[in-house]
C-alpha positions as a Markdown table, in Angstrom:
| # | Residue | x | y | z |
|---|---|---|---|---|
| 1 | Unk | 93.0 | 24.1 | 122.3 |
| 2 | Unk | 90.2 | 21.5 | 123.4 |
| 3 | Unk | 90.7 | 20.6 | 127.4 |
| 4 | Unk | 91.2 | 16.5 | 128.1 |
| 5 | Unk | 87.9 | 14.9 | 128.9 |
| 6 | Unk | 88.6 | 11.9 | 130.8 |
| 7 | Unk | 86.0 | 8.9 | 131.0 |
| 8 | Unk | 86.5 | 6.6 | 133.6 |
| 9 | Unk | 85.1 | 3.0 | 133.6 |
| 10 | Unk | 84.1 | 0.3 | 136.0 |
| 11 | Unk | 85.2 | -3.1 | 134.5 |
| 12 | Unk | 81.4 | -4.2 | 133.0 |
| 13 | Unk | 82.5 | -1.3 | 130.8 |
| 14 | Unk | 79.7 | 1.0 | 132.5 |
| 15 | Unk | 79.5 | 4.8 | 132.2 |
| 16 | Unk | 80.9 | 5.9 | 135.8 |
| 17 | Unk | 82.3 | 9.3 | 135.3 |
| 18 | Unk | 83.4 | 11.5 | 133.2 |
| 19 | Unk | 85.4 | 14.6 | 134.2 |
| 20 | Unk | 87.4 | 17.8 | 132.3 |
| 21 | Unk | 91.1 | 18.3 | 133.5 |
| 22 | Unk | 92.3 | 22.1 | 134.0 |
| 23 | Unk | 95.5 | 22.9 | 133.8 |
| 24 | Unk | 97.1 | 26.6 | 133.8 |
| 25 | Unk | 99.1 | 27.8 | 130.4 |
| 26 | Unk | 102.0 | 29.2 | 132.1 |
| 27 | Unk | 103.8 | 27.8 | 135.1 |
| 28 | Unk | 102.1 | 29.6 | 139.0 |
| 29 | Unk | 104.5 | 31.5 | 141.2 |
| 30 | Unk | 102.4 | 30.5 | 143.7 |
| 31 | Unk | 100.7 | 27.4 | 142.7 |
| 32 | Unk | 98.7 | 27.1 | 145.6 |
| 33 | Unk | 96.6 | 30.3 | 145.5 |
| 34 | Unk | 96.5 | 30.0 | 141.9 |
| 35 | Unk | 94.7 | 26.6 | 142.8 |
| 36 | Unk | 92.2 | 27.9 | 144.9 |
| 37 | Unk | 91.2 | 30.6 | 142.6 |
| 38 | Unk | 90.8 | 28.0 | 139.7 |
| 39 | Unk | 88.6 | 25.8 | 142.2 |
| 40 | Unk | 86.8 | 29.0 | 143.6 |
| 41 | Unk | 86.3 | 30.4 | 139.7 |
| 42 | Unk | 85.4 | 27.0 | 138.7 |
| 43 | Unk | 82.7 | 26.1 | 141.3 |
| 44 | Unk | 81.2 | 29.6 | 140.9 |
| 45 | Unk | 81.2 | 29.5 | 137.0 |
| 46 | Unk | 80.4 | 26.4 | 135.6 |
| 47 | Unk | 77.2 | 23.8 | 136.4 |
| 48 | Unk | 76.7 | 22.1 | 139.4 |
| 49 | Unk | 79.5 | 19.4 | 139.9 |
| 50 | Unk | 82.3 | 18.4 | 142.4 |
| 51 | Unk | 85.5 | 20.1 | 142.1 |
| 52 | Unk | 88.6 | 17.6 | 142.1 |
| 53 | Unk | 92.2 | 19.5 | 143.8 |
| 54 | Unk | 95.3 | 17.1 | 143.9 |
| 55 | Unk | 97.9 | 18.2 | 146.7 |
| 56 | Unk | 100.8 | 17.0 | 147.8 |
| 57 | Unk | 100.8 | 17.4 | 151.9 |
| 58 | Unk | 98.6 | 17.5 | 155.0 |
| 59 | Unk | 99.2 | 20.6 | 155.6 |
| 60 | Unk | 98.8 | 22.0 | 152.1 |
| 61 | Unk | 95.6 | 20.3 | 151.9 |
| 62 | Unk | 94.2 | 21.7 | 155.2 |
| 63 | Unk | 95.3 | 25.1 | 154.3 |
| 64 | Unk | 93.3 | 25.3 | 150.8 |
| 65 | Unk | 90.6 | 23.8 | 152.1 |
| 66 | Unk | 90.2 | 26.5 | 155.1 |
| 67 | Unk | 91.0 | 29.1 | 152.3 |
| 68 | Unk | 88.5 | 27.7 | 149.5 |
| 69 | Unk | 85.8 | 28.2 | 152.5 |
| 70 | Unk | 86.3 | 31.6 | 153.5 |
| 71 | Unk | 86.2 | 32.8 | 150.0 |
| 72 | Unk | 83.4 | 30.9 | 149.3 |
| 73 | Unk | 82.0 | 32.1 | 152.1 |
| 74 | Unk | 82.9 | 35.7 | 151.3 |
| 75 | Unk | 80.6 | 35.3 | 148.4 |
| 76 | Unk | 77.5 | 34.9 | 150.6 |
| 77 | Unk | 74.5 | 33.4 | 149.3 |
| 78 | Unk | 75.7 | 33.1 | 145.7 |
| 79 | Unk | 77.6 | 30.0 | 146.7 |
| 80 | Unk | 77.0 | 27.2 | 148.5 |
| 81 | Unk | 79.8 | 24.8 | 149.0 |
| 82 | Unk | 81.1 | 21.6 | 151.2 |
| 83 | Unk | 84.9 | 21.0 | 151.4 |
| 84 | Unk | 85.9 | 18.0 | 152.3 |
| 85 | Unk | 89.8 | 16.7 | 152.7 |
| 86 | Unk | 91.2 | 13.6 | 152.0 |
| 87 | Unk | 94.6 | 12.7 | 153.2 |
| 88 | Unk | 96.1 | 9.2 | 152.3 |
């Protein structure tokens, strides 16, 4: 099964992104962790890009970010990453 590819355009019609969605095959008992591995797997594993992780709280959000760090940082010099939360 092929992955979505999503293009998104500014209104001149302009190429402005274009980005795969991942989504697990089975339903997560804990959908959290299973997120961080995906983002850890995916940042280690695939070219150079950003990594996109929708969450639905504060504290969620703070709490993979802190975790996505130390297991980057885990990895040592293998990876170099920047996490960055945004709350709204």
């Amino acid at each position: 099964m092929r992955k979505p590819l999503v293009v998104v355009c500014s209104s001149t019609g302009n190429l402005k992104y274009v980005f795969l969605i991942t989504c697990a095959q089975e339903p997560e008992r804990d959908y959290l962790e299973a997120a961080i591995r995906a983002v850890v797997q995916i940042h280690t594993c695939e070219p150079p890009g950003d990594v996109l992780l929708f969450l639905t709280g504060e504290e969620e959000i703070e709490d993979a970010c802190k975790k996505v760090t130390k297991e980057c940082q885990q990895l040592g010099d293998k990876v170099c990453v920047c996490v960055c939360a945004c709350v709204a």
